[in-house]
C-alpha positions in Angstrom: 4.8 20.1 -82.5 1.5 18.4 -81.1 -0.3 20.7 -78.9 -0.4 19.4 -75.4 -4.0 21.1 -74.3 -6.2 18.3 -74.6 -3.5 16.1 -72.9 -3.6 19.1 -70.1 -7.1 18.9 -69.9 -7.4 15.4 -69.2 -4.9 15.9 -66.2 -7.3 18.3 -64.5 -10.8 16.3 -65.0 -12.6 14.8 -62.2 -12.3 11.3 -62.4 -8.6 11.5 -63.2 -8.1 13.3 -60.4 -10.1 10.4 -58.2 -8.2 7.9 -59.2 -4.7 10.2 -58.5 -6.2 10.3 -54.9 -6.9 6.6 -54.7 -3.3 5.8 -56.4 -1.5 8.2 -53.2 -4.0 6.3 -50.5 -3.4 2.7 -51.5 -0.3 2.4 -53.5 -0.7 -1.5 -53.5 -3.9 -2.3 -52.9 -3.9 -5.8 -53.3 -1.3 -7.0 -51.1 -1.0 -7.3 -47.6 1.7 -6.4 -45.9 4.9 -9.1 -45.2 5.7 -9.8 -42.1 9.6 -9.0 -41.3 12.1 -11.8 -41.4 12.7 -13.7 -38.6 16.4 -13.3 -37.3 18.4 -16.5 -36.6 21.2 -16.7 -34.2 23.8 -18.9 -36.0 27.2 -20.4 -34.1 30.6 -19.1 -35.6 32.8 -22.0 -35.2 36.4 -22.1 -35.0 38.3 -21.8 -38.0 35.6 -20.9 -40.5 34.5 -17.6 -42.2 31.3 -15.8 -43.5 31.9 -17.5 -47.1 31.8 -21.3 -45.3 28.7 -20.0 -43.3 26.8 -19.2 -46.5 28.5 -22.4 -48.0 27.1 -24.7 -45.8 24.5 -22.9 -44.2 22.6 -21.1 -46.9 20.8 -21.3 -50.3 22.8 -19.2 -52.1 26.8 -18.8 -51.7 26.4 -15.1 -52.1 24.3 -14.7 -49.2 27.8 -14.4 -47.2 27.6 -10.7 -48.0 24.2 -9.8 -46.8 25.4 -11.6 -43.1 27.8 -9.0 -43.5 25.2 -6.4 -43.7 23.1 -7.5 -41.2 25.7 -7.8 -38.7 28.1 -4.5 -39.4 30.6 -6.3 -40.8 32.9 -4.6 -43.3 36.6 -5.5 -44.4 38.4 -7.9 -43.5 35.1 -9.4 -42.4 36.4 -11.1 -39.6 33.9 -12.9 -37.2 34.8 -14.0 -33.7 35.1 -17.4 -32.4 32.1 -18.8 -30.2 29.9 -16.0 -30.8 26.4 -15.6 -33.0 26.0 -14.2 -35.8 22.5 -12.7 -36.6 20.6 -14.6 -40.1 17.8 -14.3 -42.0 15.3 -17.2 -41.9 14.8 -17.1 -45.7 18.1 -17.0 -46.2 18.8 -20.2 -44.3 18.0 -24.0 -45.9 15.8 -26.3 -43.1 13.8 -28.4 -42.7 10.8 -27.2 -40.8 9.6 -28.9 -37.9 7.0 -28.9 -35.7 5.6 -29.7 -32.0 3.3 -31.8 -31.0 0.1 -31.4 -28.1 1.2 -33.6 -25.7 -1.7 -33.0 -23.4 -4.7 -30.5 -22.6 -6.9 -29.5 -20.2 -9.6 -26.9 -20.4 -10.1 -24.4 -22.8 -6.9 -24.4 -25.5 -7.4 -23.0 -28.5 -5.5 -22.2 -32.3 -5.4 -19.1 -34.0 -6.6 -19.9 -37.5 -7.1 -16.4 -39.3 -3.8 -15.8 -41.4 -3.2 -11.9 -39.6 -2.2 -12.5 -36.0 -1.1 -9.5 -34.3 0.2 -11.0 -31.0 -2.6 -9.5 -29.0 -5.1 -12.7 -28.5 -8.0 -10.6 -28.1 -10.9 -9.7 -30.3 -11.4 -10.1 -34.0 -9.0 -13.5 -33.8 -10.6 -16.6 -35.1 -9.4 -19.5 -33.2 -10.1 -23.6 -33.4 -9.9 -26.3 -30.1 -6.9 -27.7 -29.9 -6.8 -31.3 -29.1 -4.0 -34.0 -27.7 -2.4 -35.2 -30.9 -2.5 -32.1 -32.6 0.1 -30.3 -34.3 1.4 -27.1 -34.0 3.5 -25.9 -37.3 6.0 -22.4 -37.2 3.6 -19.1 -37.3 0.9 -21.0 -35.5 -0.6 -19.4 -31.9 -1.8 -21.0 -29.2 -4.5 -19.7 -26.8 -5.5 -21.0 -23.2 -8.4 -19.9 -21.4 -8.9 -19.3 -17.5 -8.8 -22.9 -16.5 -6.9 -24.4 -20.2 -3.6 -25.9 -20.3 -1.5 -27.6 -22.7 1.9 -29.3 -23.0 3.7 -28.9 -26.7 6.4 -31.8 -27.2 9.3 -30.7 -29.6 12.0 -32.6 -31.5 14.5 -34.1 -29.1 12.2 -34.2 -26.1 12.2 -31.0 -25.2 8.3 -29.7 -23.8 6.7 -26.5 -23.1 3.7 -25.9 -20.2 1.5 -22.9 -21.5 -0.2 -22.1 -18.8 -4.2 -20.5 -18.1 -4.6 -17.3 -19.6 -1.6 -17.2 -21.7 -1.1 -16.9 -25.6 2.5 -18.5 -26.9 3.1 -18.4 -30.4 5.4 -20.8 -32.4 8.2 -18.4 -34.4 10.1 -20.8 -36.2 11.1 -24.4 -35.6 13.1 -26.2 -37.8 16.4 -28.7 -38.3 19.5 -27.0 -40.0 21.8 -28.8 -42.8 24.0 -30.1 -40.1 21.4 -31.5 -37.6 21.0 -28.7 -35.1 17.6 -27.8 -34.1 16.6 -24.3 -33.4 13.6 -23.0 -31.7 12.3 -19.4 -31.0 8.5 -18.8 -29.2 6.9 -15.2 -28.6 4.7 -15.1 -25.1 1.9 -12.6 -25.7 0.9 -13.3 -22.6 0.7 -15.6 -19.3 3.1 -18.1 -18.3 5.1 -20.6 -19.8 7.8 -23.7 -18.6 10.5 -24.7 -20.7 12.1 -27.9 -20.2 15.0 -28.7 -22.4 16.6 -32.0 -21.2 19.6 -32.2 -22.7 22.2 -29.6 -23.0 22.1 -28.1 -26.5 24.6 -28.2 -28.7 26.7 -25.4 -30.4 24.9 -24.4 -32.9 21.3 -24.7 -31.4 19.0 -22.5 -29.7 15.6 -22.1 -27.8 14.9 -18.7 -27.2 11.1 -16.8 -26.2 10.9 -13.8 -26.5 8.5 -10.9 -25.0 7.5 -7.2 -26.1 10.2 -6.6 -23.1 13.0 -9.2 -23.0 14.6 -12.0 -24.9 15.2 -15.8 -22.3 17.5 -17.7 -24.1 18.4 -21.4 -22.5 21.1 -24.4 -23.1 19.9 -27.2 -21.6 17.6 -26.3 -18.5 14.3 -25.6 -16.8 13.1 -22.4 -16.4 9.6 -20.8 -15.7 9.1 -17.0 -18.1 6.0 -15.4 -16.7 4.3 -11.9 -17.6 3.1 -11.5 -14.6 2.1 -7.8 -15.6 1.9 -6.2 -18.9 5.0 -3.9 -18.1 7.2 -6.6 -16.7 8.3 -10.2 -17.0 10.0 -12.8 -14.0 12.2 -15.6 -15.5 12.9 -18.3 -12.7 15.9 -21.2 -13.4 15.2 -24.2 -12.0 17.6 -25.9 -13.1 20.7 -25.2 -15.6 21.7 -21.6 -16.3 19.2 -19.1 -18.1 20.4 -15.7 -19.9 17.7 -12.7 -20.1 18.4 -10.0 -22.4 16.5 -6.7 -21.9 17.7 -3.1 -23.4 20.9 -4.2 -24.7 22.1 -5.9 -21.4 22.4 -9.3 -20.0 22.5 -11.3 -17.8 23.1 -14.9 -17.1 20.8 -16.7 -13.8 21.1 -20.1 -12.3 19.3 -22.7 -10.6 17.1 -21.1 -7.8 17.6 -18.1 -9.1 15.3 -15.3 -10.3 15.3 -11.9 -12.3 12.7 -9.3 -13.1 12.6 -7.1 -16.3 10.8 -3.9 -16.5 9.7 -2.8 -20.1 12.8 -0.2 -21.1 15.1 -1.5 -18.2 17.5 -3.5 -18.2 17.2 -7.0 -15.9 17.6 -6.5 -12.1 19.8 -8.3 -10.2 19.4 -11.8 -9.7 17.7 -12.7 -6.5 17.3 -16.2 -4.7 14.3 -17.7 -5.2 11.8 -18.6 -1.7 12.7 -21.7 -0.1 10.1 -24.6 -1.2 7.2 -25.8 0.9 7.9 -28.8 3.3 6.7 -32.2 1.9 2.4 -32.4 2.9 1.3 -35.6 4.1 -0.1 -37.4 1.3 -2.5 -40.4 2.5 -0.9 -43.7 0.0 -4.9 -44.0 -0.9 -8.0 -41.8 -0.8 -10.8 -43.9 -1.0 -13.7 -41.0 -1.6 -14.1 -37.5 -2.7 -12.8 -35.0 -2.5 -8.9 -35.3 -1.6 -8.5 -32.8 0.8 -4.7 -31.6 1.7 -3.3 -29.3 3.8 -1.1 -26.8 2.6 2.5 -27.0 4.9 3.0 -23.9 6.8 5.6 -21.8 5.4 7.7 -18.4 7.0 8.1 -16.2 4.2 5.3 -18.1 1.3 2.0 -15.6 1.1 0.8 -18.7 -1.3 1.2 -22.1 -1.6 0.4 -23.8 -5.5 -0.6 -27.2 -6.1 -0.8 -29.1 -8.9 -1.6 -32.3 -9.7 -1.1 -34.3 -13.1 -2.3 -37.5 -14.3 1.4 -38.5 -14.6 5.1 -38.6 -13.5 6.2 -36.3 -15.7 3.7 -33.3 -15.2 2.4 -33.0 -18.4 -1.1 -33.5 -18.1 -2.4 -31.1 -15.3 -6.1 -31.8 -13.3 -6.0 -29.1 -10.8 -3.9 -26.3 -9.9 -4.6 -23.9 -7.2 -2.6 -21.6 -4.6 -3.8 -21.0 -1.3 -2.7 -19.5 1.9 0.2 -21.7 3.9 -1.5 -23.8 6.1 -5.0 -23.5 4.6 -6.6 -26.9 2.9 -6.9 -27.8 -1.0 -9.8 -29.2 -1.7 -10.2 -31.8 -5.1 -13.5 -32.5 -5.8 -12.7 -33.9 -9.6 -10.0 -36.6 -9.9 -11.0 -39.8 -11.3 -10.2 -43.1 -9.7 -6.3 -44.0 -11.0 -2.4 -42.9 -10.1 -2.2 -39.1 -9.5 1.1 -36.9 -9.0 1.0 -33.6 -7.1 3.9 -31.3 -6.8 4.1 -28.1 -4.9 5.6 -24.5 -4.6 5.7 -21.3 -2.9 5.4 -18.6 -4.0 6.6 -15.1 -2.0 4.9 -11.4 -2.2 6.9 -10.2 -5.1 5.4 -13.4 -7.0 8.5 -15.3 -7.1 7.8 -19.1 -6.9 10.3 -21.7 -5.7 11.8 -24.8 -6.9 9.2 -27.9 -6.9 8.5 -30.6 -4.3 7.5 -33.4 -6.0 6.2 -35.1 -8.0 4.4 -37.2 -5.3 2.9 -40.2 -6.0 -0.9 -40.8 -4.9 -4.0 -43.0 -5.8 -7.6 -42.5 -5.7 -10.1 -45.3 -6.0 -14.1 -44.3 -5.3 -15.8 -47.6 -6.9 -17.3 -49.0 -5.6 -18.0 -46.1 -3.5 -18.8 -45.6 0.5 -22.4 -47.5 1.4 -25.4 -45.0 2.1 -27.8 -45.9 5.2 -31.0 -45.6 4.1 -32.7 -46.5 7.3 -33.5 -45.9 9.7 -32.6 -42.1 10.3 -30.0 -41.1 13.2 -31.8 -40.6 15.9 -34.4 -42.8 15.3 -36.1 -45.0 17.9 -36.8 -48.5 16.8 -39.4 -50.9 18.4 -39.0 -54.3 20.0 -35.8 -56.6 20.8 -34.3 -56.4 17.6 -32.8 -54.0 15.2 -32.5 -53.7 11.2 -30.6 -51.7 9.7 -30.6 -51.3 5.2 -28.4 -49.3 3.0 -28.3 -49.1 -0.6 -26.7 -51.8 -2.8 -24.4 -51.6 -5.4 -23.9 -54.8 -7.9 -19.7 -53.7 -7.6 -19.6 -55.6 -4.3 -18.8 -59.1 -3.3 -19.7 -58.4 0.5 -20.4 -56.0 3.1 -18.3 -55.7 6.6 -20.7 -53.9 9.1 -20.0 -52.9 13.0 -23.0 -52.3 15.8 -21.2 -51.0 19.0 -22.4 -49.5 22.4 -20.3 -46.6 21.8 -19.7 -43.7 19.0 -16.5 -44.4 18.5 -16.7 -48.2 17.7 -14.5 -49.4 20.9 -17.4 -51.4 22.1 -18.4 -53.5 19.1 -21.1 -56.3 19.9 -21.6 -57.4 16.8 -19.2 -57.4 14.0 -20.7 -59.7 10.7 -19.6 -60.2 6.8 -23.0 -60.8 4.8 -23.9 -60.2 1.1 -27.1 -58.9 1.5 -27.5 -54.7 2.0 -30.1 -55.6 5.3 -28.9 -56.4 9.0 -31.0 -57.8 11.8 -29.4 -57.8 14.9 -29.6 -60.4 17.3 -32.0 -59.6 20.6 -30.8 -56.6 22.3 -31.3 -54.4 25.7 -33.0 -51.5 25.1 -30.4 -48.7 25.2 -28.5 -46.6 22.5 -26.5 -48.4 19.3 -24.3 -47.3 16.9 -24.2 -49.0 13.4 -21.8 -48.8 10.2 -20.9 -50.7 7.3 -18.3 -50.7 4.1 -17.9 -52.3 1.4 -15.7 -55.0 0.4 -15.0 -55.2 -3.8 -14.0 -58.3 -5.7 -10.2 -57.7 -5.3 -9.8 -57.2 -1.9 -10.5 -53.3 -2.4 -12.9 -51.7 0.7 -14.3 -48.2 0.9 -14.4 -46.0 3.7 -16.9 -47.3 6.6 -20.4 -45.4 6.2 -21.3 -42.6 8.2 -22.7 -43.7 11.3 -26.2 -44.0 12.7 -27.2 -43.8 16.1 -30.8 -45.3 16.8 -32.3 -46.2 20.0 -34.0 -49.3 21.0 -37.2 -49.4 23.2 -39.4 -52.2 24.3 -43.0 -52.4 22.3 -45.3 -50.0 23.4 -47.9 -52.4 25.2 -51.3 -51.0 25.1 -54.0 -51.3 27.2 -57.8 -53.1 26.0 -56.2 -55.3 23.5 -59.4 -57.7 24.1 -62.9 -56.8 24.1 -66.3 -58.1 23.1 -68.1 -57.0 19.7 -71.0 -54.9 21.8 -68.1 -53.0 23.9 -65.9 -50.4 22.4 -62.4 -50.7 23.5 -59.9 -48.0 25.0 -56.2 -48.8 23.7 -53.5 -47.1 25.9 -49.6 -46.7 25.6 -47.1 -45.4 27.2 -45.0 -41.8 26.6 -42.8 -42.3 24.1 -41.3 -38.9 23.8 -42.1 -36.1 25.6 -44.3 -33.5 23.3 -44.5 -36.2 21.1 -48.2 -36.5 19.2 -49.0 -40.2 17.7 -50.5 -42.0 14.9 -52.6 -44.7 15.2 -53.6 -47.9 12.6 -56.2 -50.8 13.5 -56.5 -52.9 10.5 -58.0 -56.3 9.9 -55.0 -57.9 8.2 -51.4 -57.8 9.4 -50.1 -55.8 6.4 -52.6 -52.6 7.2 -54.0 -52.8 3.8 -57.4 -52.6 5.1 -57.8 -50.3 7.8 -60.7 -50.1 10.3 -59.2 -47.1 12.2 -56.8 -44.4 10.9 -55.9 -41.9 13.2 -53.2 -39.0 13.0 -51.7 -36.5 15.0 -53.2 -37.4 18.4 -52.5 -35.4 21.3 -53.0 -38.4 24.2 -51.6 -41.4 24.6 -55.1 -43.7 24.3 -58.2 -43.8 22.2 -61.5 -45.0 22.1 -62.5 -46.7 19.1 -66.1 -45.2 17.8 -67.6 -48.1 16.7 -68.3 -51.7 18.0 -66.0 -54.4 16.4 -67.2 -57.4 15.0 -65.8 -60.4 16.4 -62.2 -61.1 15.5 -58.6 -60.5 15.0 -57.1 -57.5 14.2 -53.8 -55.4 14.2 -52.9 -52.5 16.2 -49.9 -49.9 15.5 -48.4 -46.4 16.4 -45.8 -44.2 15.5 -44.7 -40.9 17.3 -44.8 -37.8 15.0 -43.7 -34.4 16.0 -44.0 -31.3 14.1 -46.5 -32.5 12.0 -43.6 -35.6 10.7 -43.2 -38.8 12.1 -39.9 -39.4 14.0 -40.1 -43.0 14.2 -41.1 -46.0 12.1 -44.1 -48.0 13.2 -44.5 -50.2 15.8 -44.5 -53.9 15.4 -48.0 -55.1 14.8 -49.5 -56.2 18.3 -53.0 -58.1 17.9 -56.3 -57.5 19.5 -59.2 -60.0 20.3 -62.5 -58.9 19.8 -65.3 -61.6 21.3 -68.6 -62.8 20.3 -70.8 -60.7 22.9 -72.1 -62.7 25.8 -76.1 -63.8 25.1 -78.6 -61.9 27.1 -81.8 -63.1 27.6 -83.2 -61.7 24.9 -81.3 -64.3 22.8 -81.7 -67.0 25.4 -85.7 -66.7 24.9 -85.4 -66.6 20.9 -83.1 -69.0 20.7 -85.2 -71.8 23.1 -88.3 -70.7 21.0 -86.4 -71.6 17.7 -85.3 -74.8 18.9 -88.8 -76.0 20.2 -90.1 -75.1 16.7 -86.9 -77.2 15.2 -88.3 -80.1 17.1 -91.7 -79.7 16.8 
């Protein structure tokens, strides 16, 4: 008989040992662990049996006995009319399906790393998700605080994953006879279901959470985890059945239930009444929208929401604010716009919608801009003019000048092209001037905001003729009271060569400091306070300087210069 020592001795050295420890640690080291079959509910129909369910049903005829298994069932193996019968996916044959991204807004994203734990947070790698995309059975999706996306699935049935949410595709596919069967798992957040037709026997849509299972047959119904311990299904429309703890229950339209994790579902509870219809303007013509929230007696919030179209699927804005408060849109692009309301009551409970209601914006071209003169302004003379900025989107301007802020006194009302007015001669007194703009098709923007500018008679100043050896005084009247003034004399009428450029005096005249020579020049002023000026300048006004009278000095030089000539 072989001695066994040296076989003994091997046991007990080190490295055998090690790799004994590594063997108990990591039995299979290479593999990752499988994630457990999904469970499919599948319709018992009248008159057939567990061997016709794994007949027509499954991909192997046998698999009638492990049904039996799963569900408790033992001889005779009867199974009960109009009733479900728990199945393992990989038992079943389908034909896998998938959903497609209707829409998205914000940040949406798609788990990519093969290991997701449910969870969304940290150590997840995730991709954008895009409209067009699709989303296949084991795939997550992820929306950020301001993301939202709508997922389109066979048979037009769509799904709303709201901000902040995570939603992850279980299964999806098409059994041997046609029936469709979906089941989701909501990490997180919010989701809507809408299934418009009713479903059929053998179909399901169910989403589950770590706290309750919502399974639906044709409806509309809101599942949100509104806390980590809890979830509130809402039916909108259609009946909904929540399952929590081994209990049901079954809710219908306008109805709500809370779950608590290891509870079974309260008692269903009537959702708040929704918000009265707001008033909507047909057309908003600039940014932003602004709408009032209706007043509402037992709402602490009221939500908007507005989509790019009738069927809610592509969300812009969404906020909740306090009844009777404003919502203010600053983003919405120029186009059809659908905004549909609810309230929503202290326990979070959010009724049935108002809406959609239709709306348009259109902000090109957009509202003229004044860009002179300034409200407030004093202009010079018997005439105003009045520019604002042009845009090449027009065809023509419509512009107003009334006696009166609120336009019931119009004196001039005109239609021009051109982004400049000149009114006709006026009284001095106090105006009031706007303008919109008129586009190709008929389209016209909001009037502008108005200006109000005052109109005074030209300054007229004293010593506006002299003689080149006399240095004149030029005087004007108070134009403001504590009002300093600038003052320009230039030889040419467009002041690009000055002869006098004074600033910031404290009087109403000046002497000039030198002697003139004979000729023509040009005279203006401009109040200024603060250090600014408040108004434009005045109108050129023209002053004569003379040849000096001869004295006789030029009398004797100029005789004696003549005599010479004739001598």
């Amino acid at each position: 008989m072989p001695s066994l020592q040296p076989f003994h001795r091997r046991l007990c050295s080190p490295l055998f040992l090690v790799l004994l420890l590594v063997l108990f640690a990591c039995p299979l080291p290479c593999r990752a662990a499988e994630p457990p079959d999904a469970m499919v509910p599948l319709h018992v129909a009248a008159g057939t049996n567990l061997i016709h369910l794994a007949r027509d049903y499954c991909r192997n005829r046998d698999d009638w006995k492990i049904i039996a298994r799963i569900n408790n069932l033992t001889d005779p193996y009867l199974i009960i009319e109009d009733t479900s019968l728990q199945v393992p996916l990989s038992l079943l044959l389908v034909d896998k399906l998938s959903a497609t991204v209707a829409s998205t807004h914000g940040a949406v994203s798609r788990v990519i790393n093969d290991h997701d734990d449910h969870d969304g947070r940290d150590g997840q790698q995730t991709a954008p998700l895009n409209q067009g995309d699709t989303l296949a059975p084991g795939q997550t999706v992820i929306t950020g605080p301001d993301g939202y996306t709508h997922l389109l699935l066979p048979d037009h049935t769509y799904t709303r994953i709201e901000p902040d949410s995570q939603l992850t595709l279980n299964y999806l596919f098409r059994l041997k006879d046609g029936n469709v069967k979906a089941d989701f798992f909501l990490g997180r957040g919010k989701v809507i279901h809408w299934v418009q037709d009713k479903l059929r026997a053998n179909e399901s849509f169910q989403t589950r959470t770590p706290i309750a299972i919502t399974g639906i047959r044709g409806t509309e119904f809101r599942l949100k985890m509104t806390e980590t311990t809890a979830n509130t299904v809402e039916t909108l429309r259609g009946r909904v059945e929540v399952s929590g703890l081994g209990r049901s229950t079954t809710i219908g339209p306008g109805q709500g239930v809370r779950v608590e994790a290891g509870q079974p579902p309260e008692q269903p509870r009537a959702l708040p009444a929704p918000p009265a219809r707001p008033t909507l303007e047909q057309l908003y013509r600039s940014l932003p929208v602004v709408i009032a929230a209706p007043a509402h007696p037992t709402a602490r919030f009221i939500r908007l929401r507005i989509t790019a179209d009738q069927q809610t699927q592509a969300t812009l804005f969404d906020q909740s604010v306090t009844p009777g408060a404003k919502f203010t849109i600053g983003q919405l692009g120029d186009g059809a716009h659908f905004a549909s309301l609810t309230a929503i009551d202290a326990d979070n409970f959010e009724s049935l919608v108002v809406g959609p209601l239709a709306f348009n914006v259109r902000t090109v071209p957009s509202t003229p801009v004044i860009s002179s003169p300034k409200t407030g302004s004093t202009l010079w003379g018997k005439q105003g003019v009045i520019e604002w900025l042009e845009s090449d989107q027009v065809d023509h301007y419509q512009l107003e000048l009334a006696t009166d802020p609120a336009f019931n006194h119009v004196i001039d009302r005109q239609q021009t092209t051109s982004a400049r007015y000149t009114s006709p001669e006026l009284q001095p007194g106090l105006y009031h001037f706007r303008v919109k703009a008129v586009a190709p098709d008929g389209f016209h923007t909001l009037h502008s905001i108005p200006v109000a500018w005052k109109l005074a008679p030209t300054p007229k100043m004293g010593g506006m003729e002299a003689t080149a050896n006399i240095r004149p005084t030029l005087q004007w009247p108070v134009m403001a009271e504590g009002w300093a003034y600038d003052l320009q004399v230039a030889s040419d009428e467009a002041f690009t060569t000055l002869v006098v450029d004074q600033q910031g005096l404290q009087t109403t005249s000046f002497t000039l400091e030198e002697q003139l020579v004979a000729g023509t020049y040009f005279v203006r002023i401009r109040g200024v306070e603060n250090g600014q000026p408040t108004c434009p300048w005045t109108p050129p006004q023209t002053m004569t300087v003379k040849s000096k009278p001869l004295g006789w000095e030029e009398l004797f030089f100029g005789v004696v210069t003549l005599g010479i000539i004739l001598l």
